[in-house]
Every structure is written in structure tokens, then in C-alpha cells.
VEXMARKE-46192 format. One record per atom (N, C-alpha, C, O): residue number from 1; residue in three letters; atom name; x, y, z. Coordinates in pm, 1 decimal. Layout:
N
> k  r  a  u  v  w
> NUM  Ala  CA  X  Y  Z
...
This chain:
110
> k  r  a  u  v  w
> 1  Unk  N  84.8  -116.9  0.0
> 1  Unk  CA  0.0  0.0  0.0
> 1  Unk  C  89.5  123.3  0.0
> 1  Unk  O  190.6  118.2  70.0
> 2  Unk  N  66.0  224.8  -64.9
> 2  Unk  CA  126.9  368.4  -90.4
> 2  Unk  C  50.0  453.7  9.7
> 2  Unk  O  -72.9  452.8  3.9
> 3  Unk  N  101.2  513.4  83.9
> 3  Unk  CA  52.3  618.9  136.5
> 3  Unk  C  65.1  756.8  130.1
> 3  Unk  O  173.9  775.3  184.6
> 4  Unk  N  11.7  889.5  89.8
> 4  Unk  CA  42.4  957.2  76.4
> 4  Unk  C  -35.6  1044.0  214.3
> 4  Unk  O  -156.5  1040.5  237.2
> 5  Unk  N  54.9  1110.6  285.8
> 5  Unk  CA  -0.1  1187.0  423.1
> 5  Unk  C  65.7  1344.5  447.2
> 5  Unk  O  183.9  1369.2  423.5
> 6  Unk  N  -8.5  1421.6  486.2
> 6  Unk  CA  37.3  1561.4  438.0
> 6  Unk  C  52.2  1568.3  604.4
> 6  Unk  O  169.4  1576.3  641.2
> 7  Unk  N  -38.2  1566.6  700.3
> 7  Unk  CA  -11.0  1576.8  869.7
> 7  Unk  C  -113.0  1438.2  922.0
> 7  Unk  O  -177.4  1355.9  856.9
> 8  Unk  N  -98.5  1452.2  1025.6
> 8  Unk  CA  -168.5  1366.1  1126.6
> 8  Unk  C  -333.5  1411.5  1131.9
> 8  Unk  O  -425.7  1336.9  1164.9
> 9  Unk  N  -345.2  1557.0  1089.3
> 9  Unk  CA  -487.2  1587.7  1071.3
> 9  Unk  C  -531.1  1637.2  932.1
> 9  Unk  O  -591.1  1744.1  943.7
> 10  Unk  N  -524.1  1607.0  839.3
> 10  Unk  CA  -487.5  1639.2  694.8
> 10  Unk  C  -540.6  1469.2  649.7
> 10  Unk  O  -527.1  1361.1  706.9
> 11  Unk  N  -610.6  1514.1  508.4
> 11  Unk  CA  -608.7  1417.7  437.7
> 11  Unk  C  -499.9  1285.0  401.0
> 11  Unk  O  -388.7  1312.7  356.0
> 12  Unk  N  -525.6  1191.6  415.4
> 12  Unk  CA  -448.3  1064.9  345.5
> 12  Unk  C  -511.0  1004.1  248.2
> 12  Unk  O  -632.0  1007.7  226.1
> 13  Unk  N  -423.1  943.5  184.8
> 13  Unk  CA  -420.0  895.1  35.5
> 13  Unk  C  -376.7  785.6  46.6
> 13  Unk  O  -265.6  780.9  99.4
> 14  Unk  N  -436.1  659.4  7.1
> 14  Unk  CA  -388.1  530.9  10.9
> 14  Unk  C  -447.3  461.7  -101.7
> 14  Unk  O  -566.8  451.2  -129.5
> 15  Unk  N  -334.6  410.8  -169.2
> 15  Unk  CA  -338.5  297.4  -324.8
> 15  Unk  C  -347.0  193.4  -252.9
> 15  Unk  O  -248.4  156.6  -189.0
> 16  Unk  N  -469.6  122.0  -247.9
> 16  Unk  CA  -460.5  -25.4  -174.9
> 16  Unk  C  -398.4  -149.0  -286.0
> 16  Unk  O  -494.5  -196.5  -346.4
> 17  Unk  N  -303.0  -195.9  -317.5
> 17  Unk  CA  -237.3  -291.9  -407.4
> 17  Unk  C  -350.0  -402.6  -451.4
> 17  Unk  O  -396.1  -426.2  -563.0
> 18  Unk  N  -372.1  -449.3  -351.5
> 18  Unk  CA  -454.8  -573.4  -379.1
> 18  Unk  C  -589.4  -506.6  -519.7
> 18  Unk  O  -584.9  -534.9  -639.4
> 19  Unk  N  -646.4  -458.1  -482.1
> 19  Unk  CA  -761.9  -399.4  -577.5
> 19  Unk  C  -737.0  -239.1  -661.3
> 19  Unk  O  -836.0  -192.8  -717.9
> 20  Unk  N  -640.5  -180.5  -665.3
> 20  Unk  CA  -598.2  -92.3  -695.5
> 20  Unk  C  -721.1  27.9  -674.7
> 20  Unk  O  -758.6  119.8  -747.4
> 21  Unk  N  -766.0  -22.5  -532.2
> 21  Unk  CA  -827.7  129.8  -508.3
> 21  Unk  C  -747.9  219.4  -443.6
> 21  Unk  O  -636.2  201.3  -395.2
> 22  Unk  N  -831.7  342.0  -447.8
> 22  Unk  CA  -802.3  459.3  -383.3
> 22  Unk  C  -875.7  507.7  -236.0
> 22  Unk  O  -989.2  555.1  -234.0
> 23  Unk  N  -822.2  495.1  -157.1
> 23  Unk  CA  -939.1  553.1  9.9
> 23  Unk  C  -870.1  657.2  41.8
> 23  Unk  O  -748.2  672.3  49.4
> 24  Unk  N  -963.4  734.2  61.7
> 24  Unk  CA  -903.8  878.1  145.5
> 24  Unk  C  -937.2  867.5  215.1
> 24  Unk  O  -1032.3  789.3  217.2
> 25  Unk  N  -892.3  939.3  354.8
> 25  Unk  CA  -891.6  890.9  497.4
> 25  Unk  C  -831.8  1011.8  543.8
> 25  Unk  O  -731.2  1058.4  490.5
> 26  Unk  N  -904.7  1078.2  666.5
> 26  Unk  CA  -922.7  1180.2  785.7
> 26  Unk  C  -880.7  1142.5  879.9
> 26  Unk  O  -944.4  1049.8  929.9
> 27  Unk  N  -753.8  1190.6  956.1
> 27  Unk  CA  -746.4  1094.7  1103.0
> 27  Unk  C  -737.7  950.0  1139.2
> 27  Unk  O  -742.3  912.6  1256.4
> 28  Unk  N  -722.9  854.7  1019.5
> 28  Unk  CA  -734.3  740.6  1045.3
> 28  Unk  C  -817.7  678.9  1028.7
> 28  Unk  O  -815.8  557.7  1050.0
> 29  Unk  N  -969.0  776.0  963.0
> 29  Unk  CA  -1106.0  758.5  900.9
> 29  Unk  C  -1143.6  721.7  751.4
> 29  Unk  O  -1128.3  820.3  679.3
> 30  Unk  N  -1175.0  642.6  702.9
> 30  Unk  CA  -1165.6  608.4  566.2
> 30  Unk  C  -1286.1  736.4  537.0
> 30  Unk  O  -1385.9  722.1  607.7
> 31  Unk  N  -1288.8  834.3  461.5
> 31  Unk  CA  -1354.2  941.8  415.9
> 31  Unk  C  -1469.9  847.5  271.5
> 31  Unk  O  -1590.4  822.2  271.0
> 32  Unk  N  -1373.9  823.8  181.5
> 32  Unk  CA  -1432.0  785.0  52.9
> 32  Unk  C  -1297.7  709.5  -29.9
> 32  Unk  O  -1175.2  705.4  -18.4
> 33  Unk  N  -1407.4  652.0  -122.4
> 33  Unk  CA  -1277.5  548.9  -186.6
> 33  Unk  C  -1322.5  570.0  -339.8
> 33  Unk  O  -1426.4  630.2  -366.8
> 34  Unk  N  -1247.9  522.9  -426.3
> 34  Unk  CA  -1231.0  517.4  -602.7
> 34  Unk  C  -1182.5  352.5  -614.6
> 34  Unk  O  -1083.5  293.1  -572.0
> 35  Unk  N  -1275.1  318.9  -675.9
> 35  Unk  CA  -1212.8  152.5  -682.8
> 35  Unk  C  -1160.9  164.9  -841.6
> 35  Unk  O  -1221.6  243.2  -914.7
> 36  Unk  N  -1060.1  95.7  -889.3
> 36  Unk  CA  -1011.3  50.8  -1002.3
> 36  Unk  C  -1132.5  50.3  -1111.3
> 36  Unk  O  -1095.0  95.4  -1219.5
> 37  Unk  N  -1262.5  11.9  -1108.3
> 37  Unk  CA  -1366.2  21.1  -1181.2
> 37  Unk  C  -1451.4  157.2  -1191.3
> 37  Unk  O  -1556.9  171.8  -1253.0
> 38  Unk  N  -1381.3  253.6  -1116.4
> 38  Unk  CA  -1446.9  424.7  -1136.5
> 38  Unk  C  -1562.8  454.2  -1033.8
> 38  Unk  O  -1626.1  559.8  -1034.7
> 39  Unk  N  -1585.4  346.6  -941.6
> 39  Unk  CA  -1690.6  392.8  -899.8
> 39  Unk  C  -1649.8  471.7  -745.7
> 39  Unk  O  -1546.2  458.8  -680.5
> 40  Unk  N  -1733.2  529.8  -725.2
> 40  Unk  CA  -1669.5  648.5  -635.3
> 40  Unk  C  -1783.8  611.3  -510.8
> 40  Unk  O  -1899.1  572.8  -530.0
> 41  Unk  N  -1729.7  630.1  -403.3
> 41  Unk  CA  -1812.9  629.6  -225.6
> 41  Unk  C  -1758.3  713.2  -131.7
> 41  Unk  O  -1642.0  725.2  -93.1
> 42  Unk  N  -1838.6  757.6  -107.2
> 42  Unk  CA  -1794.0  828.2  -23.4
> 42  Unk  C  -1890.2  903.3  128.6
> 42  Unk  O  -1976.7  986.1  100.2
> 43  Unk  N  -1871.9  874.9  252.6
> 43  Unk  CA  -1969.9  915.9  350.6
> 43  Unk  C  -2087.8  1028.2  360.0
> 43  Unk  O  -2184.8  1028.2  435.9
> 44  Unk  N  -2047.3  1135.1  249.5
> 44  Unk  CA  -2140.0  1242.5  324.5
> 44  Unk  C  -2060.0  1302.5  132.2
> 44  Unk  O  -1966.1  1254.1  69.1
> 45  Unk  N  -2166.4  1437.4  93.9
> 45  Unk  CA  -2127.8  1435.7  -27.5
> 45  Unk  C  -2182.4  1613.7  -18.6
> 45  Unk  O  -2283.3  1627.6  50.5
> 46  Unk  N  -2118.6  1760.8  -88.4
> 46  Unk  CA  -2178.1  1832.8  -65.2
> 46  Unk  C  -2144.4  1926.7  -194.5
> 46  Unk  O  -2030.7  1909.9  -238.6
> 47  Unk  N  -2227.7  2026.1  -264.4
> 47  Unk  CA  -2273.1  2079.4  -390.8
> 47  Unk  C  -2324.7  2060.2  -388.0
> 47  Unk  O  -2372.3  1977.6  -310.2
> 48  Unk  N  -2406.3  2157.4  -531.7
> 48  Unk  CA  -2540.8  2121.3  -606.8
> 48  Unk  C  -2516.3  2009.5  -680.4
> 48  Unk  O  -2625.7  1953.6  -673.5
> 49  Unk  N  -2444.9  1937.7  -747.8
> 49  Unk  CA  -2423.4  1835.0  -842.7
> 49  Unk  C  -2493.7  1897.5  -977.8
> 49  Unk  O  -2550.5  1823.3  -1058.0
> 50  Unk  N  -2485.2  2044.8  -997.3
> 50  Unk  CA  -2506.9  2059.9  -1097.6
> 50  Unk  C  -2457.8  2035.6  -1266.1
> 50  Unk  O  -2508.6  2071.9  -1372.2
> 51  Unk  N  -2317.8  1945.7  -1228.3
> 51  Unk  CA  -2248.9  1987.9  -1356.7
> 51  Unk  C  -2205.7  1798.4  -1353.9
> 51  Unk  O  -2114.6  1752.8  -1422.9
> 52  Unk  N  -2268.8  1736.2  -1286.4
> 52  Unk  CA  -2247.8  1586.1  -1284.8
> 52  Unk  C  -2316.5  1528.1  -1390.1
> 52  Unk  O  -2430.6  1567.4  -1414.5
> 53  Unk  N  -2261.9  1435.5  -1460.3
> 53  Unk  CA  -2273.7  1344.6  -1565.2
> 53  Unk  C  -2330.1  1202.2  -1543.9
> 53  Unk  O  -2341.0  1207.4  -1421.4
> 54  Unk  N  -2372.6  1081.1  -1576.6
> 54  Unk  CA  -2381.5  998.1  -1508.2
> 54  Unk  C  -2469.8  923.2  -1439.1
> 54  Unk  O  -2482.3  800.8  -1433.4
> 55  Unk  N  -2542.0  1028.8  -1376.4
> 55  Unk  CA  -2583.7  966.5  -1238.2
> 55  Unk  C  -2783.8  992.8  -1285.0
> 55  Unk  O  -2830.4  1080.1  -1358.3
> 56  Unk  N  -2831.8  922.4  -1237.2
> 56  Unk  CA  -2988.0  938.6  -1237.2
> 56  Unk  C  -3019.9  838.4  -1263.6
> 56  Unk  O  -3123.2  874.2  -1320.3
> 57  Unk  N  -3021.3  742.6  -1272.0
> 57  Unk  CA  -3059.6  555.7  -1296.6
> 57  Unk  C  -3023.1  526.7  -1442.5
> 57  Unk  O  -2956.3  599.0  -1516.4
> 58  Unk  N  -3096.4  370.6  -1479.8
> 58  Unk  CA  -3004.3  397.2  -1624.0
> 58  Unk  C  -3127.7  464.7  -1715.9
> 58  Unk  O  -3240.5  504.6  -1687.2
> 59  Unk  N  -3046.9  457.5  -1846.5
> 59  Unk  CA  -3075.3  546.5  -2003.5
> 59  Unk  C  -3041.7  540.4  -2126.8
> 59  Unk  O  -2928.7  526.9  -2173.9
> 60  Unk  N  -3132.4  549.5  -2174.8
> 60  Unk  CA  -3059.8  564.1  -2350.1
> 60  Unk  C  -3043.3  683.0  -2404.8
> 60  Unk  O  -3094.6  782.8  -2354.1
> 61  Unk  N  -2959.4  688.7  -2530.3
> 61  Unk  CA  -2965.6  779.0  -2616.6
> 61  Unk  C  -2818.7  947.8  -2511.3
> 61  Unk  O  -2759.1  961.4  -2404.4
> 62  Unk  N  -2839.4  1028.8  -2648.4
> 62  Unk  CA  -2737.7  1076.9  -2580.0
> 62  Unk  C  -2792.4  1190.8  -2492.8
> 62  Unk  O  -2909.8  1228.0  -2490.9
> 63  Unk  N  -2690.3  1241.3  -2420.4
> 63  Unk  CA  -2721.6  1313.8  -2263.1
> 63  Unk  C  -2827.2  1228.7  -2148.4
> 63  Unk  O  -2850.8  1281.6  -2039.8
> 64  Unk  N  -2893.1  1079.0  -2188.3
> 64  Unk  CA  -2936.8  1014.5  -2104.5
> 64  Unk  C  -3087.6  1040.1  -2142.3
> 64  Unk  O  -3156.9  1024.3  -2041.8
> 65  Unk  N  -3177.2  1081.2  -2275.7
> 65  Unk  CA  -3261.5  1147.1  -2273.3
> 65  Unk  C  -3407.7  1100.7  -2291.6
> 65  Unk  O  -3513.7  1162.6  -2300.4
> 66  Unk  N  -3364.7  924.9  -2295.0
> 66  Unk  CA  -3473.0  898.7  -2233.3
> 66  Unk  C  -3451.8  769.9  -2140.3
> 66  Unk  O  -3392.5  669.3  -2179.3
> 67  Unk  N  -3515.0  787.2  -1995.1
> 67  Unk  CA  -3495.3  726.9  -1853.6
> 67  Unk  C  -3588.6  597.9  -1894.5
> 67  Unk  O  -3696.3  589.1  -1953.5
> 68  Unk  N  -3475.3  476.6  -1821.6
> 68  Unk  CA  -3560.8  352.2  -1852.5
> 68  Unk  C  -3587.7  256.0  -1686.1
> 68  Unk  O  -3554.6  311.2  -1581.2
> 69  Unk  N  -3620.8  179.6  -1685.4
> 69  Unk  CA  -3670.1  93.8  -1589.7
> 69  Unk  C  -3682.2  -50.8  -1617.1
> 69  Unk  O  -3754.9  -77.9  -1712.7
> 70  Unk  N  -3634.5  -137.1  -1563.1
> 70  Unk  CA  -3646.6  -299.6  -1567.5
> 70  Unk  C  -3791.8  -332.9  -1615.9
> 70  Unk  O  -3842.1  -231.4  -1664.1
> 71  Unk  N  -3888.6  -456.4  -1619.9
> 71  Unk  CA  -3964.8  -498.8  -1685.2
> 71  Unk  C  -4015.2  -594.7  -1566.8
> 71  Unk  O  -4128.6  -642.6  -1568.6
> 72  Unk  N  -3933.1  -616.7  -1474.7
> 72  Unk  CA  -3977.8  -681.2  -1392.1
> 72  Unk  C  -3905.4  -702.3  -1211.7
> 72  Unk  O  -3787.2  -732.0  -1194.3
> 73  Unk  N  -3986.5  -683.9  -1117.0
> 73  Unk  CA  -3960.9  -644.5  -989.0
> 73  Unk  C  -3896.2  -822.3  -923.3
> 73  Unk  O  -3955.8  -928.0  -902.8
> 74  Unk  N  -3779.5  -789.1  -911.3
> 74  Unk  CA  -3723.0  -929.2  -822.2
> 74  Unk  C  -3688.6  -901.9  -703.5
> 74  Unk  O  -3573.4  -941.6  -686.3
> 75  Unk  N  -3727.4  -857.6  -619.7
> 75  Unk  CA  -3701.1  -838.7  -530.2
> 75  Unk  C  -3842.9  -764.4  -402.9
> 75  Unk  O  -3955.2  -717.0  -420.5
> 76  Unk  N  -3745.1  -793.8  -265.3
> 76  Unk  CA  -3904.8  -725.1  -201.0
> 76  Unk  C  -3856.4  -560.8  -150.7
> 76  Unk  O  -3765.1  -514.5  -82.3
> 77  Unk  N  -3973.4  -505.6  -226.8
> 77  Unk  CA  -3937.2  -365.7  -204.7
> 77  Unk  C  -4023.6  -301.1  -135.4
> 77  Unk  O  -4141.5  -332.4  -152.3
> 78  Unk  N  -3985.8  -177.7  -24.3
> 78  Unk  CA  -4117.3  -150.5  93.4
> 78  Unk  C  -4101.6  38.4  46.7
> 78  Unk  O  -4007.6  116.9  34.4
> 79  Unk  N  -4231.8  44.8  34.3
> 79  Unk  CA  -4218.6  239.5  63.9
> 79  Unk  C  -4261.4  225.1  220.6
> 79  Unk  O  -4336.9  142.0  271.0
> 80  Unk  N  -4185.7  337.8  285.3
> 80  Unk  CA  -4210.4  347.0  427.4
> 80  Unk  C  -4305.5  435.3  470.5
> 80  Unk  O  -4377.5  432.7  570.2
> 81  Unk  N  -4293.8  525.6  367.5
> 81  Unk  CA  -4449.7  656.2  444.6
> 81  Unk  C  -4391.5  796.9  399.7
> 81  Unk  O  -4464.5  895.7  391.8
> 82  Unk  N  -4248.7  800.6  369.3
> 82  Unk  CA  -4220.5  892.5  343.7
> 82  Unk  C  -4145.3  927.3  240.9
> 82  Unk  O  -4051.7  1003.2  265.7
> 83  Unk  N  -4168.3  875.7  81.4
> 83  Unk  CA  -4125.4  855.7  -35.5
> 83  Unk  C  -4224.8  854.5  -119.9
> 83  Unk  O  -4331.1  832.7  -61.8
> 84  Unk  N  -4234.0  867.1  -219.9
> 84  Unk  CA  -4317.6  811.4  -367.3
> 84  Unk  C  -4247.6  768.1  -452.7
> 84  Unk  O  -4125.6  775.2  -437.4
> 85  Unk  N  -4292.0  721.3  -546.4
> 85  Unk  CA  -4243.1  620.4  -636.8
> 85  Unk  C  -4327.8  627.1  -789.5
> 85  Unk  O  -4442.4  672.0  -794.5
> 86  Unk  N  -4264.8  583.1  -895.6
> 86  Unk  CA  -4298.4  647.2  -1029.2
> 86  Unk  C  -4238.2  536.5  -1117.3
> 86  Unk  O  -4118.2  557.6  -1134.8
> 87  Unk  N  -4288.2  411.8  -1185.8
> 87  Unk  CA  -4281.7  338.3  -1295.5
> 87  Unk  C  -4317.3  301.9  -1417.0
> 87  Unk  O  -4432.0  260.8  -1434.4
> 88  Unk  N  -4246.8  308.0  -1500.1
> 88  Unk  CA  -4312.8  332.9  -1664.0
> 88  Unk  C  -4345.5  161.4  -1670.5
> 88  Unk  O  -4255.5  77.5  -1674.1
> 89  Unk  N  -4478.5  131.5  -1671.0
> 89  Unk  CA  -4478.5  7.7  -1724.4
> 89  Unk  C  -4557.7  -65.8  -1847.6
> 89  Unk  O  -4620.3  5.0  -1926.4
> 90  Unk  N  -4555.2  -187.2  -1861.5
> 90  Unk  CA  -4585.0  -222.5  -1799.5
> 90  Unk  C  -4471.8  -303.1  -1728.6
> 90  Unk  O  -4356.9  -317.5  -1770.2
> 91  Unk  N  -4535.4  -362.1  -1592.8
> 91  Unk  CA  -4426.4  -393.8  -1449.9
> 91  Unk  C  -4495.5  -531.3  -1427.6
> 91  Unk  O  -4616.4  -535.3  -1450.7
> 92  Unk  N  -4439.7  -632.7  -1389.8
> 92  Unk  CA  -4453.9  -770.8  -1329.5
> 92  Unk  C  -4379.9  -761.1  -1199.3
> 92  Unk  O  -4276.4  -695.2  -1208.8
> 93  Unk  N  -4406.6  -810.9  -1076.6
> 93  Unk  CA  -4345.1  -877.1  -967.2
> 93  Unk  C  -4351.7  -1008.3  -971.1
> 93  Unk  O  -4457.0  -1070.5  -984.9
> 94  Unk  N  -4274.8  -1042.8  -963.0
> 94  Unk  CA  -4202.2  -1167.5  -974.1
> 94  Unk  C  -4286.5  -1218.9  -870.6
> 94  Unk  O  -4349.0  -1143.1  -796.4
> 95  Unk  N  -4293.6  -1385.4  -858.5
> 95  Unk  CA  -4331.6  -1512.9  -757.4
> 95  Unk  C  -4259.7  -1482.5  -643.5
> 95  Unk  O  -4139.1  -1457.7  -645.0
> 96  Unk  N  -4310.0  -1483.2  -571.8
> 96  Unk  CA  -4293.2  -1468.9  -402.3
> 96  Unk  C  -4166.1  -1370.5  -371.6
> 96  Unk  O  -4055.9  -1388.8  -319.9
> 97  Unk  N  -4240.1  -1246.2  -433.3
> 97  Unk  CA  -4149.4  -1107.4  -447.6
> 97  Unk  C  -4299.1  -1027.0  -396.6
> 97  Unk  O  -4411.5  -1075.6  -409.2
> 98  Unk  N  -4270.3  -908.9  -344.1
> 98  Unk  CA  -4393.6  -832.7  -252.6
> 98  Unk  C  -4380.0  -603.8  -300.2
> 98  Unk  O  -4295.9  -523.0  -260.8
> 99  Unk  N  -4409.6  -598.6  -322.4
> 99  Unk  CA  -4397.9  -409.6  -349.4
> 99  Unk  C  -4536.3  -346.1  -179.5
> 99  Unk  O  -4659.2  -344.8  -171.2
> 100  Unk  N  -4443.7  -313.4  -98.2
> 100  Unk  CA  -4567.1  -283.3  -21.0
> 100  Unk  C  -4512.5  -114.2  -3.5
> 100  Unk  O  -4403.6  -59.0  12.7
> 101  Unk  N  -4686.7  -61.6  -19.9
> 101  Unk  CA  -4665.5  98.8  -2.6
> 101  Unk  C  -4744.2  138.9  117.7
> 101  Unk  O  -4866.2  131.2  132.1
> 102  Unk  N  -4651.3  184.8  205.0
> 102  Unk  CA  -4744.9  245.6  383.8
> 102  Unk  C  -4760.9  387.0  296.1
> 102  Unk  O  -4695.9  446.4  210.0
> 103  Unk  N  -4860.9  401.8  354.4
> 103  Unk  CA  -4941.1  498.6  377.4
> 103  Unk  C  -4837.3  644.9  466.4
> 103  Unk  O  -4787.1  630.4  577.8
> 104  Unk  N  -4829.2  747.0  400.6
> 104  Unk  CA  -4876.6  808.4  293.1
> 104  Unk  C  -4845.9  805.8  139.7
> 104  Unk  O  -4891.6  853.4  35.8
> 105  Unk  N  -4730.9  714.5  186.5
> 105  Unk  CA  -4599.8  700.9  5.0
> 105  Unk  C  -4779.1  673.1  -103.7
> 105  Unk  O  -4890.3  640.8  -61.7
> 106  Unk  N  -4731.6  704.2  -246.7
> 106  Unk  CA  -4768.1  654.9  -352.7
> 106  Unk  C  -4647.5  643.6  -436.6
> 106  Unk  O  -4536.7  697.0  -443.1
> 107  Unk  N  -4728.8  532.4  -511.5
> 107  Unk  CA  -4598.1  418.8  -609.2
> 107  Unk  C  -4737.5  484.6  -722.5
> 107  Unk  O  -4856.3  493.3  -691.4
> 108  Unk  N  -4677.9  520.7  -847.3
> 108  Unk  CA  -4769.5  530.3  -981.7
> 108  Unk  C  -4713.8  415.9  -1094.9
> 108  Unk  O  -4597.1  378.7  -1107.1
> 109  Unk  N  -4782.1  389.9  -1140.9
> 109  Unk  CA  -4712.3  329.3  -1265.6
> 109  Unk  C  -4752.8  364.3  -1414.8
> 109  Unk  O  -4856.4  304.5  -1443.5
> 110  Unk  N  -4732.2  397.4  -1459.4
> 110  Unk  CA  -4757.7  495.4  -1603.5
> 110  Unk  C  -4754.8  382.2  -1693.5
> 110  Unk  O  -4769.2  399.3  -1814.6
């Protein structure tokens, strides 16, 4: 592992060998990491993200311009009361797979 350390309270920089990620680390705190595959984590995140590329679920076409959705629900998914939810379908749930919406959430499906 490479370390790069500016003070004891200052950012660190560490190339982990094994997976050729990247973790930055506060004090001895892993902050956020860059794995070899681009994907980025990190604890707490702050901007508008106005000028981010990328990100919004997946898409076709260019600038992302039209938003798509799976065809079918594998998994068990819960709204808690304080979310909504929005699916272009048509949508199947799968065999002994469950979509439950508490009250107040709404799930639409278009």
C-alpha cells in the first residue's frame, strides 16, 4: 500500500495494491474510496451536483434522454411513508417477491 499523508490531521491517500483502489482517509477515518472500476463512495457528499454526468438511474440515447426501468420487480421492495415512487410500465413482480406501499408514500405506474 502507498501512502500519501500531508499531517496527522490532513487528508491521506492510500493505493490499496490488492484492488488498486483509492481511500481517502481523515485521522485514520476512511472518508471515501475510487475503486479501479471508477466507482466512487464516499460518507457524506456536498454541492449542487449541478455539472455531474452519469448519475440518475439507467438510459438511452445521448445526454441520457430517455430514462428507462427494468420490466420486472425481483425483489421485495417496501415504501415506508415517506417517499413516492414512479414506474413506466408495464411492471410484473415476480413469484414470491412483494412491493408494499405504507401509507402516505404513492408508487404510480404509467
Amino acid at each position: 500500500m502507498s501512502t500519501i499523508k500531508s499531517s496527522a490531521e490532513d487528508l491521506t491517500l492510500n493505493a490499496d495494491g490488492a484492488g488498486n483502489d483509492i481511500k481517502f482517509q481523515s485521522n485514520g477515518v476512511e472518508k471515501a474510496s475510487l475503486t479501479d472500476a471508477g466507482v466512487f463512495t464516499a460518507t457524506s457528499f456536498a454541492g449542487s451536483g449541478a455539472s455531474l454526468t452519469g448519475v440518475g438511474g439507467p438510459s438511452l440515447g445521448t445526454d441520457a434522454i430517455i430514462r428507462t426501468n427494468g420490466l420486472t420487480i425481483s425483489e421485495n421492495v417496501t415504501f415506508v411513508g415517506d417517499e413516492n415512487g414512479i414506474t413506466y410500465g408495464p411492471i410484473t413482480v415476480a413469484a414470491t417477491y412483494t412491493v408494499t406501499v405504507t401509507s402516505p408514500s404513492v408508487w404510480h405506474i404509467l
